[in-house]
N, CA, C and O of each residue as an XYZ file, in Angstrom:
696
protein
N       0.847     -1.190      0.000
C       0.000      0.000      0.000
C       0.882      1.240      0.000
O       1.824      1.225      0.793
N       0.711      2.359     -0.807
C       1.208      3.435     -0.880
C       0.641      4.619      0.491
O      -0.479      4.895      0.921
N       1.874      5.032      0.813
C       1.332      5.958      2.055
C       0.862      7.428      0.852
O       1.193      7.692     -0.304
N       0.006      8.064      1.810
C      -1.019      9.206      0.942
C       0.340      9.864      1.320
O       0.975      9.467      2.297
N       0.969     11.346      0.156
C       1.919     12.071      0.339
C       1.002     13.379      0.744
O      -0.119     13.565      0.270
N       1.574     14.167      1.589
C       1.421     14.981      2.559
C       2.507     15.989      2.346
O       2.775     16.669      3.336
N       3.292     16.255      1.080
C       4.209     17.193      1.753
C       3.626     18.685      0.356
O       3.207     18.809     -0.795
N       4.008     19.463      1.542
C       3.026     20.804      1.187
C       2.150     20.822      0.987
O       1.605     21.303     -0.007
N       1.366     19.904      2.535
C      -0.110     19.629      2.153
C      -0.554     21.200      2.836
O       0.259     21.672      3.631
N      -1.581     21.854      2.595
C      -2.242     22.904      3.236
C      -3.366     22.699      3.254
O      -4.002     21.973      2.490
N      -3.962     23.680      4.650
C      -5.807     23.862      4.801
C      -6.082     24.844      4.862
O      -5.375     25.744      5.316
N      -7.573     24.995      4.272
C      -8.498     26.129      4.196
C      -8.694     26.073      5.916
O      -8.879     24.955      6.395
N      -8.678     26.618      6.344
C      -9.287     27.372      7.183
C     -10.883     27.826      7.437
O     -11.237     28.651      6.594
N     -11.871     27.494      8.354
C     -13.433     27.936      8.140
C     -13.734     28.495      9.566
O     -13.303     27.711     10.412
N     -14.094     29.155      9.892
C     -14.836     29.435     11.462
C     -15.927     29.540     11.515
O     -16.312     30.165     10.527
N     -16.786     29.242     12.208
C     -18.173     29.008     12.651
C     -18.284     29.646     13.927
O     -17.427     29.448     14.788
N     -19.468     30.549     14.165
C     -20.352     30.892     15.773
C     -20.770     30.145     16.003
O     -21.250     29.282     15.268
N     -20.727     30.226     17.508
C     -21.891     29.109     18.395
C     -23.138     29.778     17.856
O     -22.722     30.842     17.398
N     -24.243     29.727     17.698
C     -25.774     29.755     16.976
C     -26.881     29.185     18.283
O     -27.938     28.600     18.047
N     -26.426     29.467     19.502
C     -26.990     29.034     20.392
C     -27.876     27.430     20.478
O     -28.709     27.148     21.339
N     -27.502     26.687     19.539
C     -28.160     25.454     19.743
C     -26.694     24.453     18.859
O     -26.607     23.338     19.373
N     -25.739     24.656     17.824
C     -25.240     24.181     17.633
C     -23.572     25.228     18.016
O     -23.135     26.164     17.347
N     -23.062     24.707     19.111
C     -21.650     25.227     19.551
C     -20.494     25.756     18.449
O     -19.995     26.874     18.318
N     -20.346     24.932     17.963
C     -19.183     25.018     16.779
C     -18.004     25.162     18.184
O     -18.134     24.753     19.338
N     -17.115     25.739     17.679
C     -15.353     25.767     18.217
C     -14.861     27.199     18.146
O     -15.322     27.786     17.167
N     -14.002     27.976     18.955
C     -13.686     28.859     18.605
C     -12.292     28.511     17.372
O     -11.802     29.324     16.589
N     -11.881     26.905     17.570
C     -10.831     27.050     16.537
C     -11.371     26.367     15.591
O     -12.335     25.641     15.831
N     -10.580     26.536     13.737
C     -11.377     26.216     12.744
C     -11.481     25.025     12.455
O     -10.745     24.122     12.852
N     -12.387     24.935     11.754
C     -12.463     23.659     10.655
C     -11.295     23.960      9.798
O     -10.964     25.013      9.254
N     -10.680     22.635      9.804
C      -9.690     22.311      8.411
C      -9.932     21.517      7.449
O     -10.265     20.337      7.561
N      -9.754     22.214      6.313
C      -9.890     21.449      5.053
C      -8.988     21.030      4.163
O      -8.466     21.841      3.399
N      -8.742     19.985      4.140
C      -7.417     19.816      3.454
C      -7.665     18.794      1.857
O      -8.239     17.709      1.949
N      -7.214     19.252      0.624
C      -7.220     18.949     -0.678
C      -5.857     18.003     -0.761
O      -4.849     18.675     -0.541
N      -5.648     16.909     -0.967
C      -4.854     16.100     -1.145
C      -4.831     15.411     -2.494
O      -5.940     15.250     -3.003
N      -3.691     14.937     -3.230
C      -3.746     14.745     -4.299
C      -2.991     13.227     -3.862
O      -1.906     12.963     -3.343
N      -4.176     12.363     -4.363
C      -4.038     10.770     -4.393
C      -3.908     10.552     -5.522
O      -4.276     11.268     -6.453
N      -3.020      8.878     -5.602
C      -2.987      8.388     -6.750
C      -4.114      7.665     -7.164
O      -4.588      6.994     -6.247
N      -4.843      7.552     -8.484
C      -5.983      6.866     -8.783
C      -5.894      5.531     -8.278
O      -6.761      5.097     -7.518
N      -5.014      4.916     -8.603
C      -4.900      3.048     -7.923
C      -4.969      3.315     -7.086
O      -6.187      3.276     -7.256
N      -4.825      3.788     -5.591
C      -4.459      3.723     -4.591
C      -5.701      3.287     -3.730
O      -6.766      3.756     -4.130
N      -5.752      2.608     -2.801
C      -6.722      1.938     -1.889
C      -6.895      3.353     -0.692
O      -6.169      3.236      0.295
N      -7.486      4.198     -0.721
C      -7.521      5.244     -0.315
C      -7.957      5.534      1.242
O      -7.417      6.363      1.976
N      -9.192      4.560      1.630
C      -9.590      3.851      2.393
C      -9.043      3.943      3.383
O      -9.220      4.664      4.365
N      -8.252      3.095      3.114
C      -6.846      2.263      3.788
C      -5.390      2.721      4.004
O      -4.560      2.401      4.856
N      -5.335      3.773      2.714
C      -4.574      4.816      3.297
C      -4.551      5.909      4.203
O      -3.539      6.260      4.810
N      -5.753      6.489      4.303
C      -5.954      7.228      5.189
C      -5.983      6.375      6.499
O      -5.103      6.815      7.239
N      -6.552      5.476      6.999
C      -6.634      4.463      8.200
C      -4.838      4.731      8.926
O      -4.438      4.894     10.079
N      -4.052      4.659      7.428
C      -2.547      4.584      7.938
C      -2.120      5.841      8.118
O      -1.089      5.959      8.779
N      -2.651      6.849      7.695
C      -2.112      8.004      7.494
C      -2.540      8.688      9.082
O      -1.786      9.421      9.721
N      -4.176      8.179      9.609
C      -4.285      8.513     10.227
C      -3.672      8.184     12.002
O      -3.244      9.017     12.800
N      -3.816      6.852     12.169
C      -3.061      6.496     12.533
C      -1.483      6.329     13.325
O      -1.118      5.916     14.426
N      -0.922      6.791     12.330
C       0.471      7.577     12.117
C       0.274      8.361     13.266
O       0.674      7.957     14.358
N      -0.311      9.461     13.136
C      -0.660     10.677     13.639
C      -1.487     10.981     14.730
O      -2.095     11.975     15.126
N      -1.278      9.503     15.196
C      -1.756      9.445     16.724
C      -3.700      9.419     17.144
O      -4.237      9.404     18.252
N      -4.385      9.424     15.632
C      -5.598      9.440     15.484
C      -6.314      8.087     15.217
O      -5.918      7.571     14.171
N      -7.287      7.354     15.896
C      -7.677      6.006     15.540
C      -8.856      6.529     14.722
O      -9.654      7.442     14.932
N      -8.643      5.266     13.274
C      -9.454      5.244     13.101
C     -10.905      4.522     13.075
O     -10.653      3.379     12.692
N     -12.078      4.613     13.259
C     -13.020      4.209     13.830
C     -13.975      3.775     12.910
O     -14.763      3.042     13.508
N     -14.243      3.878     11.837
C     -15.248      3.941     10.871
C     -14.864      4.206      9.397
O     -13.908      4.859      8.978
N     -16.020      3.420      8.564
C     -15.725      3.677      7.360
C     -17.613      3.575      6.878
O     -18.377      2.615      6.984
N     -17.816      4.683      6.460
C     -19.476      4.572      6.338
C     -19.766      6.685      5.518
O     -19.035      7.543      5.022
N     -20.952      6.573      5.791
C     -21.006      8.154      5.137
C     -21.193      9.402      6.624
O     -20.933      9.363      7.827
N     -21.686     10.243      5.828
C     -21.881     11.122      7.099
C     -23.456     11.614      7.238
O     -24.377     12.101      6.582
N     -23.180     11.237      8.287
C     -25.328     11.378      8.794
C     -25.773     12.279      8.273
O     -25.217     13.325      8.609
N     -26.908     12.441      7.255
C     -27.692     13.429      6.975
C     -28.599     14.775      7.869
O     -29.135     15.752      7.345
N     -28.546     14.433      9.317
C     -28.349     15.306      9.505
C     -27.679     16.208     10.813
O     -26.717     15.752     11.431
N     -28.277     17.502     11.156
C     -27.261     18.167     11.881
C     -27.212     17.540     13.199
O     -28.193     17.120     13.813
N     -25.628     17.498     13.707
C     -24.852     16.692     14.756
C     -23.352     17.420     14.862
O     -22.644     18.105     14.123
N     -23.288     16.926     16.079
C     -22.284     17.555     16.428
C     -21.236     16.561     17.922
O     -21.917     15.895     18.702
N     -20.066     16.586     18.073
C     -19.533     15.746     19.192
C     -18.985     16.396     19.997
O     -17.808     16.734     19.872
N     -19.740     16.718     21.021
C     -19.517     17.516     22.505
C     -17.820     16.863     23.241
O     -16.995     17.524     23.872
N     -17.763     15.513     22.895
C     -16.415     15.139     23.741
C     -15.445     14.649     22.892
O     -14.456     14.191     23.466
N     -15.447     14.606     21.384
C     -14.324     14.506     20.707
C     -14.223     15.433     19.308
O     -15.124     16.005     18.695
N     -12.766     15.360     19.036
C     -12.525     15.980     17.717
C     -12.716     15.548     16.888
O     -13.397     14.565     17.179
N     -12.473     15.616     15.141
C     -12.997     14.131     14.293
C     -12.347     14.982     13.030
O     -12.453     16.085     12.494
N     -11.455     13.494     12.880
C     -11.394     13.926     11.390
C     -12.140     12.975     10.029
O     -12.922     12.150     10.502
N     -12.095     12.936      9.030
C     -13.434     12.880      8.058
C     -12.233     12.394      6.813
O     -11.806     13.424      6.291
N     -11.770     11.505      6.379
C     -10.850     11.328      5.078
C     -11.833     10.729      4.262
O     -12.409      9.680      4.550
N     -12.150     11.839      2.570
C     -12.962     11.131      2.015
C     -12.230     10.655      1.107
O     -11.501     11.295      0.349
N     -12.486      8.877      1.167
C     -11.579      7.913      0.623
C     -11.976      7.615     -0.892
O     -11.137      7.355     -1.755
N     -13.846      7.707     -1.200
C     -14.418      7.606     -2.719
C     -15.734      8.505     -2.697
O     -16.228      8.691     -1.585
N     -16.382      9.110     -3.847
C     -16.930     10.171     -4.147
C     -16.634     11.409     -4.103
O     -15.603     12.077     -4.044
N     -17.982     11.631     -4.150
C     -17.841     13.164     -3.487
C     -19.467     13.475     -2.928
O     -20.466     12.767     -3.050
N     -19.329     14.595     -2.382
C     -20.146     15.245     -1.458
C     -20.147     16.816     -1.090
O     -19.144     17.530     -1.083
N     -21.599     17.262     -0.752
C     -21.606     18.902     -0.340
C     -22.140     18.372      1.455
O     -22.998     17.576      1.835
N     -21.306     19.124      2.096
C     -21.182     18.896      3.535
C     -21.680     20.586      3.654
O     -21.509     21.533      2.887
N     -22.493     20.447      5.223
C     -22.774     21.846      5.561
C     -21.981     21.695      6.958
O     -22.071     20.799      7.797
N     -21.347     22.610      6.947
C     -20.482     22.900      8.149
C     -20.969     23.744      9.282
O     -21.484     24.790      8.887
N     -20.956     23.612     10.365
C     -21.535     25.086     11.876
C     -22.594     25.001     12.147
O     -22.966     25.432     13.239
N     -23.539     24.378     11.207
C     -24.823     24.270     11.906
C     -26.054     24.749     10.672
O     -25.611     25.196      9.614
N     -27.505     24.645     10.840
C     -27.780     25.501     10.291
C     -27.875     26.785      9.406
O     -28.273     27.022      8.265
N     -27.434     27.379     10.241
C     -26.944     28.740      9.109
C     -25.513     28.648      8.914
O     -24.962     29.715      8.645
N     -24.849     27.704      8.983
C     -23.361     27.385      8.352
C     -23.124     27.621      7.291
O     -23.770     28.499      6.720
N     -22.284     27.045      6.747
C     -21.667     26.933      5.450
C     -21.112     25.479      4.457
O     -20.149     24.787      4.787
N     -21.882     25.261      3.329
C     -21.842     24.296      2.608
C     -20.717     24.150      1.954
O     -20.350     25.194      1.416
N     -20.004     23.207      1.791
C     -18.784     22.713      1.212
C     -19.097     21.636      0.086
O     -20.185     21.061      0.030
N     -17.991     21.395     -0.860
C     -17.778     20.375     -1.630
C     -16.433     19.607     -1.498
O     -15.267     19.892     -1.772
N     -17.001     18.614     -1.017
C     -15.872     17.442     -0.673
C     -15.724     16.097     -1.401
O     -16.678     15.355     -1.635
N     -14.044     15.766     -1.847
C     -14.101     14.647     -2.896
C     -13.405     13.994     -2.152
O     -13.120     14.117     -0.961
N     -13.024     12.976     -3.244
C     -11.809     11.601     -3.030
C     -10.460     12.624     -2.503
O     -10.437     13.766     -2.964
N      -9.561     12.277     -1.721
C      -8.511     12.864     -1.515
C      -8.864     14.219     -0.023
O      -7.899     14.424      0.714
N      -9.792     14.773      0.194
C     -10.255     15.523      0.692
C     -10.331     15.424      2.388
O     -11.242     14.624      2.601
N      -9.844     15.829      3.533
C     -10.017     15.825      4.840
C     -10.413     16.772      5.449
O      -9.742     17.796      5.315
N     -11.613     16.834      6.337
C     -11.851     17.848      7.172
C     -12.047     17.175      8.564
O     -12.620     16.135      8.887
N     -11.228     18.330      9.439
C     -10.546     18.181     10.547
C     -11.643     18.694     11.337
O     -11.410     19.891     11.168
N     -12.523     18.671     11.971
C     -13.623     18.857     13.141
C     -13.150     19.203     14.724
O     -13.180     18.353     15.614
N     -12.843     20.168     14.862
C     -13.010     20.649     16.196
C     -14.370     20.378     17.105
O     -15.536     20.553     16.753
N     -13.922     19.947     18.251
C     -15.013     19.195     19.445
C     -16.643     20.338     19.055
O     -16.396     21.541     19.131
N     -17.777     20.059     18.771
C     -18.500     21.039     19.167
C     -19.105     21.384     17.586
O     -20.278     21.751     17.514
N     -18.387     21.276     16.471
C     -18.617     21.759     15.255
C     -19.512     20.881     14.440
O     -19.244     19.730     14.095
N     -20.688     21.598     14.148
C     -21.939     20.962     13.376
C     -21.767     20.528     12.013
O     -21.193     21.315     11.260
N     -22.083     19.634     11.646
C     -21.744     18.704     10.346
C     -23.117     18.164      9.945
O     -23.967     18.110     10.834
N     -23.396     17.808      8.860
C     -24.289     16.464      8.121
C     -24.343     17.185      6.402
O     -24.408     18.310      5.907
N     -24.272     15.792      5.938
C     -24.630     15.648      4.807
C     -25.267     16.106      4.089
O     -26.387     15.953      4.576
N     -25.415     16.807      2.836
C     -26.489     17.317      2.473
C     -27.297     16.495      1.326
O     -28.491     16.199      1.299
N     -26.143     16.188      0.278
C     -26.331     15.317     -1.214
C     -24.890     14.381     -1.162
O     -24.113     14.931     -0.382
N     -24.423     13.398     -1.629
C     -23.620     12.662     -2.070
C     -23.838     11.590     -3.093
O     -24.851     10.903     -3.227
N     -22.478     11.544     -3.955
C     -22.875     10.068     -4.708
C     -22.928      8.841     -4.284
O     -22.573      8.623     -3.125
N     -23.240      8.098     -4.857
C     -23.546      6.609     -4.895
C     -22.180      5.987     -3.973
O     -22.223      5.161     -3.062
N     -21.154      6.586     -4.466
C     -19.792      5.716     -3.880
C     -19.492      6.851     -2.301
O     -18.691      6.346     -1.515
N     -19.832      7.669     -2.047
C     -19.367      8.174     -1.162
C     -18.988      7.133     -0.025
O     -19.730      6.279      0.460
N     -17.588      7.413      0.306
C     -17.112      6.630      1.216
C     -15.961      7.702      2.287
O     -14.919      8.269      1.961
N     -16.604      7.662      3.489
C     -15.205      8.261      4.292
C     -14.892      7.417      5.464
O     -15.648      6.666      6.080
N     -13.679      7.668      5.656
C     -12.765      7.405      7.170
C     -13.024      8.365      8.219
O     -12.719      9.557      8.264
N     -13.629      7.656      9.040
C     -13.924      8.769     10.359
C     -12.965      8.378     11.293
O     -12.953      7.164     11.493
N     -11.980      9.183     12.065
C     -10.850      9.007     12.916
C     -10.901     10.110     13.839
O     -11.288     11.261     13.639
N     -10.285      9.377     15.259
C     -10.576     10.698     17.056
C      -9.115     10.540     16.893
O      -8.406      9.871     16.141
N      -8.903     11.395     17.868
C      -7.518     11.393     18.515
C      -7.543     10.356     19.555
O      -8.599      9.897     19.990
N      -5.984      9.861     20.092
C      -6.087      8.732     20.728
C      -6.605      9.330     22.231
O      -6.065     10.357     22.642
N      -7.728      8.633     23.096
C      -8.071      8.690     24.358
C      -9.675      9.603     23.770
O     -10.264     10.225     24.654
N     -10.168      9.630     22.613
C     -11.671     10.207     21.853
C     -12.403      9.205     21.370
O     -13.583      9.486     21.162
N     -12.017      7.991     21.101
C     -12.724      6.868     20.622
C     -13.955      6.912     21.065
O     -14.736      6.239     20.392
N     -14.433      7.502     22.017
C     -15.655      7.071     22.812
C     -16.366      8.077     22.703
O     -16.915      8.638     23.652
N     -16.455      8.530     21.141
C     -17.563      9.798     21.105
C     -18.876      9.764     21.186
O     -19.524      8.745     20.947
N     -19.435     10.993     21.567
C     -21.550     10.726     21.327
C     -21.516     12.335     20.543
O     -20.925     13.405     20.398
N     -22.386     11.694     20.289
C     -23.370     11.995     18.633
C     -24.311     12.988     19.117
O     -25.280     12.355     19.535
N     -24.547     14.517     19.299
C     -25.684     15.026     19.917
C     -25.917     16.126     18.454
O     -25.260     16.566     17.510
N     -27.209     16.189     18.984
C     -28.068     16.672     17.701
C     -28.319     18.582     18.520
O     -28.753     18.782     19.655
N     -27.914     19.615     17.573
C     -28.130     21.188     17.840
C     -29.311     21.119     18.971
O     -30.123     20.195     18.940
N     -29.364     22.026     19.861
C     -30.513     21.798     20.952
C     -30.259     22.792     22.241
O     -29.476     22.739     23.189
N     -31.162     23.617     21.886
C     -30.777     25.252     23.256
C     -30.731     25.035     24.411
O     -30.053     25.627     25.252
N     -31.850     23.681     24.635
C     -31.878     23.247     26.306
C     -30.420     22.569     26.559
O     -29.948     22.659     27.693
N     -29.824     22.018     25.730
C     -28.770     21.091     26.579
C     -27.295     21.718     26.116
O     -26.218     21.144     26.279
N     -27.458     22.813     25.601
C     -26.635     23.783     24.995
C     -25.806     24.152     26.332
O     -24.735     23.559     26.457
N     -26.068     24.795     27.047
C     -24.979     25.022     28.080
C     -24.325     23.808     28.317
O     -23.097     23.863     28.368
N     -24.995     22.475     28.510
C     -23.934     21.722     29.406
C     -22.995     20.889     27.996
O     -21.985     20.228     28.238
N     -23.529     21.065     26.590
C     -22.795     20.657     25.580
C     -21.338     21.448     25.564
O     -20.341     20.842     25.171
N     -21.242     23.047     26.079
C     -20.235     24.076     25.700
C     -19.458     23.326     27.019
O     -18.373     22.888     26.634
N     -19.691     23.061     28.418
C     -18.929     22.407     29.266
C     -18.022     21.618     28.700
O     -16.837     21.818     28.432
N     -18.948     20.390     28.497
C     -17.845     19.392     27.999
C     -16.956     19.538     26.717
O     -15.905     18.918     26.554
N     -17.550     20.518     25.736
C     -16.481     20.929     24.127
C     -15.421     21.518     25.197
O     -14.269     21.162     24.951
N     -15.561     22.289     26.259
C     -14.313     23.371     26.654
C     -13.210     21.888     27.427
O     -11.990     21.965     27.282
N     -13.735     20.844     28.079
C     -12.764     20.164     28.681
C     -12.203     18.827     27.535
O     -11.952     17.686     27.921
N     -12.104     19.256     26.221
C     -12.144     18.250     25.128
C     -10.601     18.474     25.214
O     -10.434     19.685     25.068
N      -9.338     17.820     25.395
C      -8.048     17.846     24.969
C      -7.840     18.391     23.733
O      -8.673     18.068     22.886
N      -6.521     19.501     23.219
C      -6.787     19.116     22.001
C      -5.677     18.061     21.455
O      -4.779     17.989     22.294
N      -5.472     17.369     20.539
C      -4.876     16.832     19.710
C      -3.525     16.866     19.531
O      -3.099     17.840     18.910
N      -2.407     15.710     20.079
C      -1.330     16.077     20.590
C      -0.449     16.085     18.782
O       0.736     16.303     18.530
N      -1.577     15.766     17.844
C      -0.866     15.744     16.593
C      -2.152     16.307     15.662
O      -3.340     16.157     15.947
N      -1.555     17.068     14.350
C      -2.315     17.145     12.890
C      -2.547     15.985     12.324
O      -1.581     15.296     11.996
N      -4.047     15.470     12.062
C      -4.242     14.223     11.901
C      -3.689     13.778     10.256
O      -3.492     12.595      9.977
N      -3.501     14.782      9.347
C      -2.842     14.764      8.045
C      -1.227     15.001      8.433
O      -0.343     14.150      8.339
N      -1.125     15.954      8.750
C       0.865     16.470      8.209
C       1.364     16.202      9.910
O       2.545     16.531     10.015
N       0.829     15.738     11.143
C       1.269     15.475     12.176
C       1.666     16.426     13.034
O       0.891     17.288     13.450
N       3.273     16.327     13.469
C       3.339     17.701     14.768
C       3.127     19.174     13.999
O       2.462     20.072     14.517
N       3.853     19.319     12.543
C       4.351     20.511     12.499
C       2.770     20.926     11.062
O       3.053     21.603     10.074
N       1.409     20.422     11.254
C       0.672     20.367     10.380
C      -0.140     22.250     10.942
O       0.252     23.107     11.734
N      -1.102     22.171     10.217
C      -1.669     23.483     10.715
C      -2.520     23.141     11.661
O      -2.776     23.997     12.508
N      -3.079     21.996     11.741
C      -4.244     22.222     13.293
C      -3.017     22.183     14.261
O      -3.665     21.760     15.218
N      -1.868     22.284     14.710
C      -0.854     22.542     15.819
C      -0.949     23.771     15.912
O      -0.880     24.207     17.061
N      -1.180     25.003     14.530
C      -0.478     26.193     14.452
C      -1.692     26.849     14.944
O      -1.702     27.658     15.872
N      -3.062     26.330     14.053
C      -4.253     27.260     14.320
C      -4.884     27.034     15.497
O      -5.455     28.016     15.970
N      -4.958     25.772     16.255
C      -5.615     24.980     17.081
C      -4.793     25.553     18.842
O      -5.292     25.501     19.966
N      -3.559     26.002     18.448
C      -3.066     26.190     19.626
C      -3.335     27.695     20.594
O      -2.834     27.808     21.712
């Protein structure tokens, strides 16, 4: 298996408000454009890539249609086949287009789901190590205060789950 190359990988950068029912992060979403080889088992590279980088990965499936968010872990997202428009922050967020090669890095708290995808959409969902044990909570004003508790006592990430120590969630995240 070919390891995914990473060098002068860069991310977009996104920030999101808390919206009083879905938190988001004060630090950003990362988006990172990676250029894979077509043969490549992509999947499975990312699993290693992630890995590497001190991130388990946990899953291989799509992303829930709808809005959610993980109060006690970070998450990163490697999309291994298709593509997809992801809405990011919540509600009044912001919609993305995400392909094969493509990672977005999820800060604890930051609203996600699916909007449209193809037929093959396939991603790698990966925590940082000691996050494995995430829950799934859906935007919601009543349980909104005690959701911002637990996002604030979330570790962050002793590595960039793509480029590792010296990646940009170290630079922006810190």
């Amino acid at each position: 298996m070919k390891a995914i190359d990473t060098a002068g990988a860069t991310a977009q950068t996104l920030h999101f408000e808390d919206d009083g029912a879905t938190p988001n992060s004060r630090f950003p979403v990362l988006l990172y454009h990676l250029q894979i080889d077509s043969s490549q088992d992509t999947a499975s590279a990312f699993e290693a890539l992630f890995a590497a980088h001190q991130w388990t990965p946990l899953w291989r499936a799509g992303i829930f249609d709808y809005h959610h968010f993980h109060p006690n872990a970070h998450e990163a997202l490697g999309i291994a086949c298709g593509r997809a428009r992801v809405t990011l922050g919540g509600e009044s967020g912001q919609t993305v287009s995400v392909k094969r090669g493509d990672v977005l890095v999820l800060p604890a708290g930051t609203g996600h789901r699916c909007v449209e995808s193809s037929d093959d959409f396939l991603v790698v969902g990966a925590y940082p190590r000691g996050q494995e044990d995430y829950d799934i909570q859906r935007p919601d004003t009543v349980a909104h205060q005690q959701a911002l508790a637990r996002i604030a006592a979330v570790p962050g990430p002793e590595q960039d789950p793509v480029s590792g120590t010296h990646g940009a969630l170290m630079r922006s995240w810190s």
